[in-house]
VOGU-3710 file (C-alpha; in Angstrom, 3 decimals, decimal comma):
1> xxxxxxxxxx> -2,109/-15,976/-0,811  0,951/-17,524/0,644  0,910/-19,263/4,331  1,865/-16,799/7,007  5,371/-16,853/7,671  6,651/-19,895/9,632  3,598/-21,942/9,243  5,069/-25,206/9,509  8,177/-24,205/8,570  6,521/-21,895/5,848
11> xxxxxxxxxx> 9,918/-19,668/4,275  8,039/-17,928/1,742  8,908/-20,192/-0,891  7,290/-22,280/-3,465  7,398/-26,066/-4,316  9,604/-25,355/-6,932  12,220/-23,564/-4,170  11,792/-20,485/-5,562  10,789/-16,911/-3,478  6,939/-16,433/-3,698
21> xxxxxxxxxx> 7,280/-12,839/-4,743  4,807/-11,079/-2,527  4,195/-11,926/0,885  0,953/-10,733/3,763  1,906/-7,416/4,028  1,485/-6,748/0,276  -1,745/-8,710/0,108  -3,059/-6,402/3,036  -1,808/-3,183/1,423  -2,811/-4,119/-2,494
31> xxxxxxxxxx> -5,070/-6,536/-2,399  -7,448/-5,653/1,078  -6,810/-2,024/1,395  -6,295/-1,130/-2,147  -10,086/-3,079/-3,330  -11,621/-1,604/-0,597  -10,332/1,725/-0,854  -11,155/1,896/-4,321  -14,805/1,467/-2,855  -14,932/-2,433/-3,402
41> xxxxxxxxxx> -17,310/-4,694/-1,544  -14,555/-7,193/-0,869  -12,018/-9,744/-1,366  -11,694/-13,424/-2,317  -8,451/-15,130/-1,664  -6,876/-18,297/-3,607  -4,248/-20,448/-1,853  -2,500/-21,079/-5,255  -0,968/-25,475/-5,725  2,547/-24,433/-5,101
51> xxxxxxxxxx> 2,171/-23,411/-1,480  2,061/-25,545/1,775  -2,153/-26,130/2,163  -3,056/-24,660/-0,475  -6,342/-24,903/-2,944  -6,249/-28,766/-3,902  -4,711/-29,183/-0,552  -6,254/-27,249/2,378  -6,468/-28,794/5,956  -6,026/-26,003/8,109
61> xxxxxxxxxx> -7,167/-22,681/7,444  -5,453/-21,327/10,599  -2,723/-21,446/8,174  -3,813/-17,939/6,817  -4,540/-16,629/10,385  -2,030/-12,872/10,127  -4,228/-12,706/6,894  -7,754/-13,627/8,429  -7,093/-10,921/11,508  -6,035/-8,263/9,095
71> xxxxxxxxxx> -9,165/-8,593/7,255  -11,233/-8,699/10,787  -9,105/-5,492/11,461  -10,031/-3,583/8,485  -13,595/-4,543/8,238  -14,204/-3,332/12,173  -12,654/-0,385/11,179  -15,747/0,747/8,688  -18,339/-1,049/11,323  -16,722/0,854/14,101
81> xxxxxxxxxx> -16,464/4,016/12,968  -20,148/4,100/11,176  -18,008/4,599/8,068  -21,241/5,206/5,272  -19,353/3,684/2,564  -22,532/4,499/-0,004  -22,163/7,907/0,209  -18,035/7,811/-0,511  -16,112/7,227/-3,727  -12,981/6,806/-4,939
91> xxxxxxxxxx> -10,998/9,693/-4,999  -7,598/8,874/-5,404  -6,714/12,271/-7,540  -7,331/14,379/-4,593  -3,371/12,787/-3,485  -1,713/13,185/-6,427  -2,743/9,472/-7,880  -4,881/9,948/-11,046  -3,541/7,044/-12,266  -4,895/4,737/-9,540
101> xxxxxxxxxx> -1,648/2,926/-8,905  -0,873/1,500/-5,552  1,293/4,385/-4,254  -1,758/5,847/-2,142  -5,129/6,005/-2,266  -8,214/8,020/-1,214  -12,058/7,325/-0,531  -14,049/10,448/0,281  -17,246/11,683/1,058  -16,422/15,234/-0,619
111> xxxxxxxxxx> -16,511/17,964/2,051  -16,992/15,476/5,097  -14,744/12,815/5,731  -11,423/12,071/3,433  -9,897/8,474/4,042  -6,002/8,478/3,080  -4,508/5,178/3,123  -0,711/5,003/2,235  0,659/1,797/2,045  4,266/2,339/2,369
121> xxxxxxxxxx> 3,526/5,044/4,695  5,740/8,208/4,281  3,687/11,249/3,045  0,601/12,744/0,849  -0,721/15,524/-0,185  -4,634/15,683/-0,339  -5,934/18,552/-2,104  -8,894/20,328/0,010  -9,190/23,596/-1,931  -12,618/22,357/-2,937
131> xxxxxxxxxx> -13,425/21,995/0,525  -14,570/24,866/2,858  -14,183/24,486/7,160  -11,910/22,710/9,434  -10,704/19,248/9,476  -9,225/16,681/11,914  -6,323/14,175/11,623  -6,273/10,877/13,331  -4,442/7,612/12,140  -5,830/4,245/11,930
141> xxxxxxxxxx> -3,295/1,069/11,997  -4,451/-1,600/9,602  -1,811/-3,795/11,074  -3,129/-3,483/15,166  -6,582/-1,897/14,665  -7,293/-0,152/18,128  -8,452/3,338/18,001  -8,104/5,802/16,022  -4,285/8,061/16,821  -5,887/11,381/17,610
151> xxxxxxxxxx> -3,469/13,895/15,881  -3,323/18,190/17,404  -2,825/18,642/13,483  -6,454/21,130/12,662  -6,325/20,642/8,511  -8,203/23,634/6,824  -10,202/23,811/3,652  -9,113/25,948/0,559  -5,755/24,360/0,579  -3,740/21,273/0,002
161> xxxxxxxxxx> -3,075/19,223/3,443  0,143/17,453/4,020  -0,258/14,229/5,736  2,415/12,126/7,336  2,250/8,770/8,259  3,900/8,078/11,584  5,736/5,197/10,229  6,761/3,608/6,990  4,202/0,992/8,425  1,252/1,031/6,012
171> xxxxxxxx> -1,229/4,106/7,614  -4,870/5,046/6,911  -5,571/8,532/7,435  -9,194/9,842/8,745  -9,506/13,117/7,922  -13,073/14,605/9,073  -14,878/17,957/8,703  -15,239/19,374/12,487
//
């Protein structure tokens, strides 16, 4: 996991000069998101020897501190919310991902409570027609955290919901039976 940018001068490069690759934002959307969506109990992070305080290295772990907040962000978010991740499972079919790549991803309680998180944002299908009742929309950032972004959107059962993000910011949708 790379420095956050500007960290001492930090410019998302290696030792070597050359671009890491991958920066926060696709650690928090792959790596944090996409483990825990997949129903994961967590994440361990290496620093890597190329990077400014890295494994062999490390002085100052503030020098991960966008990274550290996101993680504080998404874990409030299940504490928060009494999310009962025991009961949920990965479910990442129900929006058109059977293959489990890291285009979107879904953790559901079946019937209850559907969590959609898209990591480029943009928009998903999630497929309710196994699902009977209403439904409500809100938006979690994992960027911010703060409340939940109450939507007017009422989702019905029997049929395939379209959900879109409000950004092409990374998005989590809550969907919950009413």
């Amino acid at each position: 996991m790379p420095p956050d940018p500007g960290y001492k001068g930090f410019a998302g490069l290696n030792k070597a000069g050359n671009p890491v690759g991958y920066d926060l934002h696709d650690i928090r959307q792959a790596t944090l998101w996409g483990t825990l969506m997949a129903g994961g109990a967590g994440v361990e992070y290496y620093f890597g020897y190329q990077l400014p305080e890295n494994d062999l290295l490390l002085e100052d772990f503030r020098s991960r501190d966008k990274s550290w907040d996101y993680c504080r962000i998404a874990l409030g978010f299940f504490r928060d919310h009494a999310i009962h991740l025991t009961k949920m499972t990965n479910a990442d079919e129900l929006v058109g991902n059977p293959a489990h790549d890291n285009s979107a991803y879904c953790l559901a309680e079946p019937g209850k409570l559907y969590l959609v998180y898209l990591p480029k944002g943009g928009e998903a299908k999630l497929d309710l027609t196994a699902a009977t009742g209403y439904f409500t929309l809100a938006w979690f950032n994992p960027r911010e955290g703060g409340a939940l972004q109450a939507t007017a959107t009422a989702l019905r059962g029997g049929a395939p919901a379209t959900l879109t993000a409000p950004s092409t910011d990374d998005w989590l949708a809550v969907v919950t039976r009413k």
